[in-house]
C-alpha positions in Angstrom: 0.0 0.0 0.0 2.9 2.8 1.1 4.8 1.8 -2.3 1.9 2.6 -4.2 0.6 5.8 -2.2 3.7 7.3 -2.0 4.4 8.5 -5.5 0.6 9.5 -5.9 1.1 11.6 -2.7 4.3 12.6 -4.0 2.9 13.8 -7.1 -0.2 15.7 -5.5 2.1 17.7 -2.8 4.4 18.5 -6.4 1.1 19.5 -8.3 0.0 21.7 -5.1 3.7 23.4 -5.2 3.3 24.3 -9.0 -0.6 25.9 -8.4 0.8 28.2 -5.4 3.7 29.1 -7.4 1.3 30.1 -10.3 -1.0 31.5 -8.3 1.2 33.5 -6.3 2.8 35.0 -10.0 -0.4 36.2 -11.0 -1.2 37.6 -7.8 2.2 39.8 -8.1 1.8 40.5 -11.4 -1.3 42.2 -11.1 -1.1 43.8 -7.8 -3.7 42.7 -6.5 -4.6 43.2 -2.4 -5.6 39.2 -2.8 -3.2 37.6 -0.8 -2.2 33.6 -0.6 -2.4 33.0 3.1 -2.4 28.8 3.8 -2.3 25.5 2.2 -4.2 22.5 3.3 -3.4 19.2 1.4 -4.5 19.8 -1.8 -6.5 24.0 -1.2 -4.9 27.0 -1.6 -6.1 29.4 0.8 -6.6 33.0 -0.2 -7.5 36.2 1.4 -9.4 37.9 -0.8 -10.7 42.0 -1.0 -14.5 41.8 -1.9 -13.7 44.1 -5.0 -11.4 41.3 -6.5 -13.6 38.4 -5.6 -15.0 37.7 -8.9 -11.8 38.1 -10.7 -10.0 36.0 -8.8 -12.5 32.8 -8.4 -12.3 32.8 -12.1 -8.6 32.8 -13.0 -7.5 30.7 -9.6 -8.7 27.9 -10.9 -7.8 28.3 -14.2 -4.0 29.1 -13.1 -4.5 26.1 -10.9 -5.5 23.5 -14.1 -2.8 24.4 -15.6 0.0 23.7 -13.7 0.1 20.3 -15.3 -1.2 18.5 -18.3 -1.8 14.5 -17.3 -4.1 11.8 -18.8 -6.6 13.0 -16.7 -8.2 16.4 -16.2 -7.4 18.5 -13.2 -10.4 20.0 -11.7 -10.4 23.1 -9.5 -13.5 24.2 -7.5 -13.6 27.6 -5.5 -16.1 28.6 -2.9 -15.9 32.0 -1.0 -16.8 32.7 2.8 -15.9 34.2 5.6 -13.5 31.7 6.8 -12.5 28.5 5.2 -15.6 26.6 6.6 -17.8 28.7 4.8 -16.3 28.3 1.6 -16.6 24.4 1.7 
């Protein structure tokens, strides 16, 4: 079971790495006030102004999609709330 977990999690932590990486680019790039505050496993945690909330659930997970192109699709869902409860 470990031999076969391990390069899956392995993988996962490496894809996670490449999104905040991405993410955090673009961020910088565009000077936004959004700010990339915590990950969990495989979330990116973002603190986000309510003026930039729209712009940034739709190119997060595109950003995030794209860090990798594998045999099967990466999909990215984003929620929004108060705290990171809310947004599950």
């Amino acid at each position: 079971r470990a031999a076969i977990n391990a390069p899956m999690q392995g993988t996962a932590a490496d894809l996670i790495k490449l999104a905040m990486i991405a993410v955090a680019g673009w961020l910088k790039t565009e000077r936004l006030g959004t700010r990339l505050i915590l990950q969990v496993h495989d979330e990116l945690v973002l603190e986000v102004p309510d003026a930039e909330i729209d712009r940034v659930r739709e190119r997060v997970p595109a950003l995030m999609e794209g860090v990798a192109q594998l045999s099967v699709p990466l999909k990215v869902d984003a929620g929004v709330g108060r705290n990171w409860d809310e947004a599950h």
